[in-house]
C-alpha positions as CSV (number, residue, x, y, z in Angstrom):
1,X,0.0,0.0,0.0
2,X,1.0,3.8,-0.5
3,X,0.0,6.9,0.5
4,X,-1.5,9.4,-1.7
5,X,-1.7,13.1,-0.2
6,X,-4.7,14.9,-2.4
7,X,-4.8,19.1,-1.9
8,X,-7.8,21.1,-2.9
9,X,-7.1,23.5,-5.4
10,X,-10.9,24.4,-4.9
11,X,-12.6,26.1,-1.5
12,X,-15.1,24.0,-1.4
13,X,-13.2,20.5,-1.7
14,X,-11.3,18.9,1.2
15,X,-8.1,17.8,1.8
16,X,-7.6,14.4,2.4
17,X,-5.0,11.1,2.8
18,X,-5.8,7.8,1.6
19,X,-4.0,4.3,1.4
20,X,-4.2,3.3,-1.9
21,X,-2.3,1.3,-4.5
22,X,-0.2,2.6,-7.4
23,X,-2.4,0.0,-9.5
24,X,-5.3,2.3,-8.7
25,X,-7.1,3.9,-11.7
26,X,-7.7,7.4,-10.8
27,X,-11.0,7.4,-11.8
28,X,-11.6,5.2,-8.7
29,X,-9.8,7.7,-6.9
30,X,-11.8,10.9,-8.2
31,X,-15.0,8.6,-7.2
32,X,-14.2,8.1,-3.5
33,X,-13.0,11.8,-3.5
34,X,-16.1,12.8,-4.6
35,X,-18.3,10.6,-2.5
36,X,-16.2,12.3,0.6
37,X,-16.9,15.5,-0.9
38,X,-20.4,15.3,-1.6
39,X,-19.4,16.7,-5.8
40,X,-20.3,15.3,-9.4
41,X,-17.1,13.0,-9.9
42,X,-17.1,14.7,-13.2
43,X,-16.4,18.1,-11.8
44,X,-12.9,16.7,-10.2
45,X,-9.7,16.7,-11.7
46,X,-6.7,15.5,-10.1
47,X,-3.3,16.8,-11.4
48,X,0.7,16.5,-10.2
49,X,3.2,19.0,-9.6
50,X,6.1,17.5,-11.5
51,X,8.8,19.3,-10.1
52,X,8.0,19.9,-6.4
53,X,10.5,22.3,-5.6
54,X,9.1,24.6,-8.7
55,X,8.2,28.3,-7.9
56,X,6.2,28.3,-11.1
57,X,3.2,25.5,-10.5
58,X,1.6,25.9,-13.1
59,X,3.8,25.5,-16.1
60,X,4.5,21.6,-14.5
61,X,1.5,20.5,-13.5
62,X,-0.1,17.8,-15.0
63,X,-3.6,16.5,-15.0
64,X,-3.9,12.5,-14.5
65,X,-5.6,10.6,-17.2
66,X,-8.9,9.1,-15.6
67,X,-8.8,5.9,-17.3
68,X,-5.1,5.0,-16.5
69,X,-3.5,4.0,-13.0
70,X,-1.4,6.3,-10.8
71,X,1.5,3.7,-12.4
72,X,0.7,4.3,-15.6
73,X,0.2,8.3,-14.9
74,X,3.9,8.3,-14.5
75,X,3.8,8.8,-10.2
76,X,6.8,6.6,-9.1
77,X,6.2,5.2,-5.4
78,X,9.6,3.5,-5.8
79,X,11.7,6.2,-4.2
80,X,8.6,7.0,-1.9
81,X,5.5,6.2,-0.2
82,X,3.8,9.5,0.1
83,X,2.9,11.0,-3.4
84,X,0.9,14.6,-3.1
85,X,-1.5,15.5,-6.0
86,X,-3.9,18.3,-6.1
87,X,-7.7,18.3,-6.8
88,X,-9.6,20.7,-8.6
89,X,-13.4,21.6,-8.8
90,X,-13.7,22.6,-12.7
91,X,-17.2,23.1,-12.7
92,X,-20.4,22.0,-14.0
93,X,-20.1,19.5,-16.7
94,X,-22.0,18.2,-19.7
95,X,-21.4,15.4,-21.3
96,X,-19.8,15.2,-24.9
97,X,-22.1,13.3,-26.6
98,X,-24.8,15.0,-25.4
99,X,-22.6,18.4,-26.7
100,X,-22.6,17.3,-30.1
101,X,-26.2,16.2,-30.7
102,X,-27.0,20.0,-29.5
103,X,-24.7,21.3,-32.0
104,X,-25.7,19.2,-34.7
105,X,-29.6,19.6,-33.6
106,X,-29.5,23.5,-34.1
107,X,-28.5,23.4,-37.6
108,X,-31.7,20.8,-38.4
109,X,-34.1,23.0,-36.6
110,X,-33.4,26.2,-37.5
111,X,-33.2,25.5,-41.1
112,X,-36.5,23.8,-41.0
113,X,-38.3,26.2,-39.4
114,X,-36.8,29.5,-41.7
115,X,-37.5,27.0,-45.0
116,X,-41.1,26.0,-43.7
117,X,-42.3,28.5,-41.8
118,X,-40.4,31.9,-42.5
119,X,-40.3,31.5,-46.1
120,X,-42.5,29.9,-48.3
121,X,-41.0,26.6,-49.8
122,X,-43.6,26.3,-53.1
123,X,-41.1,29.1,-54.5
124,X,-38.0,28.4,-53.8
125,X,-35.9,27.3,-56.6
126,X,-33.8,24.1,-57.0
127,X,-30.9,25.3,-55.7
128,X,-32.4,26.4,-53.0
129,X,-34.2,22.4,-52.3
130,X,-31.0,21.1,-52.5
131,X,-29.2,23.5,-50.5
132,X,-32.0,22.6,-47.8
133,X,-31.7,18.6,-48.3
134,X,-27.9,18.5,-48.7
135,X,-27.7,20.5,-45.0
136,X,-30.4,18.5,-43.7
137,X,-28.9,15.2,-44.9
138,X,-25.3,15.9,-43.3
139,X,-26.5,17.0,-39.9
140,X,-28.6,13.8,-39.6
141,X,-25.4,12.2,-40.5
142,X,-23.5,13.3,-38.1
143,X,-26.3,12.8,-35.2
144,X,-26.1,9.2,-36.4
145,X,-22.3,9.4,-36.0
146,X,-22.5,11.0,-32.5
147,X,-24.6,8.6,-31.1
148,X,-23.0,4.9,-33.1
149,X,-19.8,6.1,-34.7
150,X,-17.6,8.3,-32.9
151,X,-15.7,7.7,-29.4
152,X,-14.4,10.6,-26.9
153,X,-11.1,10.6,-25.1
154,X,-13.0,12.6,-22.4
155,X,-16.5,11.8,-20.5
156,X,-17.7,15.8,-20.4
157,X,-16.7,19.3,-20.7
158,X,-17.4,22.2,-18.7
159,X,-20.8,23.3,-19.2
160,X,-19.9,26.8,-19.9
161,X,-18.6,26.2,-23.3
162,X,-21.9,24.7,-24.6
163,X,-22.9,28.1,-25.9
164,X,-19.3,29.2,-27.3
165,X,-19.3,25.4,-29.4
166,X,-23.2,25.7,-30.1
167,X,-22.6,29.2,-32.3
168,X,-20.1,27.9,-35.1
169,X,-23.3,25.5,-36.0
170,X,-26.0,27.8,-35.1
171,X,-25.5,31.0,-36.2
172,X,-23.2,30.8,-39.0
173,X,-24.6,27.5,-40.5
174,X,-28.3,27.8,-38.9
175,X,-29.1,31.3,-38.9
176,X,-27.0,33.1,-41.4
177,X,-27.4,30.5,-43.8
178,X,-31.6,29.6,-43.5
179,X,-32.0,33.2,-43.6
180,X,-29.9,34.4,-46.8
181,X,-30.5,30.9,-49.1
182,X,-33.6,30.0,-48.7
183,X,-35.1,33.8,-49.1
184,X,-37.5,34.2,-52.0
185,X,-35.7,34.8,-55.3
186,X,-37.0,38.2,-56.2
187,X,-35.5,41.3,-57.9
188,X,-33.3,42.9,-55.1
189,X,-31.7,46.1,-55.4
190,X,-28.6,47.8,-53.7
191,X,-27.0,45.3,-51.0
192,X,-29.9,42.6,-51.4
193,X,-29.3,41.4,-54.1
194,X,-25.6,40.2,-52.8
195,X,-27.6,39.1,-49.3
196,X,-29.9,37.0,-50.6
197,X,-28.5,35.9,-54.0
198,X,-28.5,31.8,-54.4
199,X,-27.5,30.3,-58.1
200,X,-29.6,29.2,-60.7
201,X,-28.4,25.7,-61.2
202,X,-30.1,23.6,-63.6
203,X,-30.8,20.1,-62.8
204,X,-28.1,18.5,-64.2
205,X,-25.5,20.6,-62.6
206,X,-27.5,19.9,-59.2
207,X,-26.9,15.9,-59.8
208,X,-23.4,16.9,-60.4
209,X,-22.9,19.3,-57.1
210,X,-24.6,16.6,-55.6
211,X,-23.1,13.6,-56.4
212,X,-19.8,15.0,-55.2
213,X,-20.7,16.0,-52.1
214,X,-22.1,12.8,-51.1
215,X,-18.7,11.6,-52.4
216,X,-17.4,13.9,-49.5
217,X,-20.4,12.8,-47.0
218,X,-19.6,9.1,-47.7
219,X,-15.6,9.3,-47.4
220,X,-15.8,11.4,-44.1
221,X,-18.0,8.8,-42.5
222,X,-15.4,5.5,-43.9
223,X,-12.6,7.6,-41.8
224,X,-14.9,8.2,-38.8
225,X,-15.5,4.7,-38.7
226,X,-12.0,3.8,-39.3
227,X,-11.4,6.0,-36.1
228,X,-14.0,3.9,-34.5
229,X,-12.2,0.5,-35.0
230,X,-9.2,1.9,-33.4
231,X,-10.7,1.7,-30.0
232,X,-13.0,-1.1,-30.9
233,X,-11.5,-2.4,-27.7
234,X,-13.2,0.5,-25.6
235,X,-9.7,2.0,-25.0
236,X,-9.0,5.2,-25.0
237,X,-5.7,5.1,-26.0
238,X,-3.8,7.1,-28.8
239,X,-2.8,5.1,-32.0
240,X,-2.0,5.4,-35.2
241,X,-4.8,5.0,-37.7
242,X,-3.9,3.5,-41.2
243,X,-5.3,3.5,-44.7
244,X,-7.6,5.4,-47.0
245,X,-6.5,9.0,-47.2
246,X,-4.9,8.2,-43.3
247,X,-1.9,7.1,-45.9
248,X,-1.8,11.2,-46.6
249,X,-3.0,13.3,-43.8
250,X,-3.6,12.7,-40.6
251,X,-7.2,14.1,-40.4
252,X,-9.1,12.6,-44.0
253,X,-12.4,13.4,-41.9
254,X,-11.1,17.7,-41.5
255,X,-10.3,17.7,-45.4
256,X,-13.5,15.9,-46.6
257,X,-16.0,17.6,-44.6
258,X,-13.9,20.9,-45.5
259,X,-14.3,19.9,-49.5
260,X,-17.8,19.4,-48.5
261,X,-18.5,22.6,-47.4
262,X,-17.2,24.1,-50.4
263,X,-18.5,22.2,-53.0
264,X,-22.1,23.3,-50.9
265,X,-21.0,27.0,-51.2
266,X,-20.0,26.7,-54.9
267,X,-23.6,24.8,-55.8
268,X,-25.7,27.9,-54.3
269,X,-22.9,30.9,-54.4
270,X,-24.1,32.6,-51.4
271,X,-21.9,34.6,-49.4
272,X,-23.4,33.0,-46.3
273,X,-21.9,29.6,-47.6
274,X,-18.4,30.9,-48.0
275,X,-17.9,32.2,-44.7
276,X,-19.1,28.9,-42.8
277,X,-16.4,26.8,-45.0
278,X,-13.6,29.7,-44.3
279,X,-14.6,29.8,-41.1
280,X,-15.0,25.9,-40.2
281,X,-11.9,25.0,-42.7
282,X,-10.0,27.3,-40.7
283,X,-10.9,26.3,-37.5
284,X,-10.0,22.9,-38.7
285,X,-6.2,23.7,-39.6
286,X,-5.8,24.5,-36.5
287,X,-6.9,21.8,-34.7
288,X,-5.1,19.6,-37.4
289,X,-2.1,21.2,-36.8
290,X,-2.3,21.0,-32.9
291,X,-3.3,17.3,-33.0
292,X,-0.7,16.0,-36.1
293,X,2.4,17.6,-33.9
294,X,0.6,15.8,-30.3
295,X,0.7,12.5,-32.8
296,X,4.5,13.0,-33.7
297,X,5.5,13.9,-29.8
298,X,3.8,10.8,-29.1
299,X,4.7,8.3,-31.5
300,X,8.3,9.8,-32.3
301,X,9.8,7.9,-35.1
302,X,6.8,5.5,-35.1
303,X,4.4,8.2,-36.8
304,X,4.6,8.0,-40.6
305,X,7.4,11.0,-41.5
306,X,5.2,11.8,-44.9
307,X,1.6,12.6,-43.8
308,X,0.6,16.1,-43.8
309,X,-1.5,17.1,-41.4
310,X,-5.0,18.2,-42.8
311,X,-4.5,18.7,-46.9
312,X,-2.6,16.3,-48.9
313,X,0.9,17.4,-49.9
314,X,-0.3,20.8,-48.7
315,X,-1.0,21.2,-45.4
């Protein structure tokens, strides 16, 4: 048995000494915590102060993984008994999946209502159906993906940031979109007509815009389920996925559902369209870019030396 020593970094958490065993998950840890402390288990996390003797805390501290033992975490009782960590109250939580089926809900709903309600949909053009079905279709997708496909490192995330994620999808895709496509296709004058303008596609370049995006649609799902098999095993462990367009970047599913977006914004030319791909695409390279240099740190030599990170030989 060892001792673990665990500080509140919170006022209203205690502190507290317990006899555990470095084979302990700390998930078990964070529950007993909790149950002392009368808190959500999902509110606690439990970090470690790397370098003790430190002035500057904060740049060593390192939050334990839930799912992993203190052993595995890296705390070595072999040159001690008594291990100090620090726990933290981080607020009311939410879980992830339930994040993303609010995200993904706005964008159905608001869309509906502007397309059935707002506007009248016996004028609307067909560019401006398909603009409607195509959005339609991919959000139902990816409800389908949240609740079968896709797997989270993490349980939950603080609640505050429900709002900040929920705006990407509901005001630039739900609201400024709905609003400016769907609008009946009139003579405008002066700034209108660059407002609400949608293209008059004929049908055959529809089946073309179309098909291509449900090109897009399709591969983005094979690399989400790809992603899936990886932790077929319910771990939650990092590894390196393989084939497809894995062979070439390290996120297929950022650069399909960013090719997506634009062939969408080239089929109904609206300028509502083009700022939700720059916007997303961009948000996108970034975390690509974060995530493809935490693979290399991770995997070191291991990780294949040719993948870019988001767009092939590009990016």
């Amino acid at each position: 048995m060892v001792n673990l020593i665990i500080v509140p970094r919170s006022k209203n958490l205690r502190k507290i000494n317990c006899d555990t065993d470095p084979r302990t998950k700390v998930q078990a840890i964070i529950n007993e915590y909790s149950n002392v402390n009368k808190i959500n288990p999902n509110r606690v996390r439990i970090s470690v102060v790397e370098d003790e003797e430190s002035k500057d805390k904060k740049s060593v501290r390192k939050t334990l993984k839930n799912e992993k033992t203190l052993e595995a975490n890296g705390l070595d009782f072999s040159k001690t008994d008594t291990i100090t960590v620090y726990a933290k109250d981080v607020g009311p939580q939410i879980d992830w999946r339930t994040v993303y089926l609010i995200e993904y809900f706005g964008p159905i709903l608001i869309h509906s209502l502007v397309y059935f309600l707002l506007y009248n949909p016996e004028f609307n053009t067909p560019t401006q159906v398909a603009s409607y079905v195509l959005s339609t279709l991919h959000y139902l997708k990816r409800e389908y993906e949240t609740t079968f496909i896709h797997m989270f490192s993490a349980d939950t995330m603080p609640l505050k940031y429900l709002f900040r994620n929920s705006g990407h999808y509901w005001i630039f895709n739900g609201l400024f979109i709905a609003l400016c496509v769907y609008a009946p296709q009139r003579y405008y004058t002066g700034i209108q007509k660059y407002i609400f303008h949608v293209e008059d596609r004929t049908l055959d370049e529809l089946y073309v815009f179309a098909g291509l995006w449900a090109t897009c649609e399709l591969a983005n799902f094979y690399c989400h389920y790809l992603l899936m098999k990886l932790r077929s095993d319910g771990s939650r462990e990092k590894r390196i996925p393989y084939g497809f367009f894995f062979s070439l970047v390290s996120f297929p599913n950022y650069f399909f559902e960013s090719l997506g977006w634009l062939i969408y914004a080239i089929m109904n030319n609206n300028w509502s369209s083009y700022l939700f791909f720059i916007i997303g695409t961009g948000t996108m390279m970034v975390w690509a870019k974060q995530k493809h240099r935490n693979y290399k740190k991770t995997f070191g030599d291991d990780y294949p030396k040719n993948r870019k990170a988001m767009i092939p030989f590009i990016f």
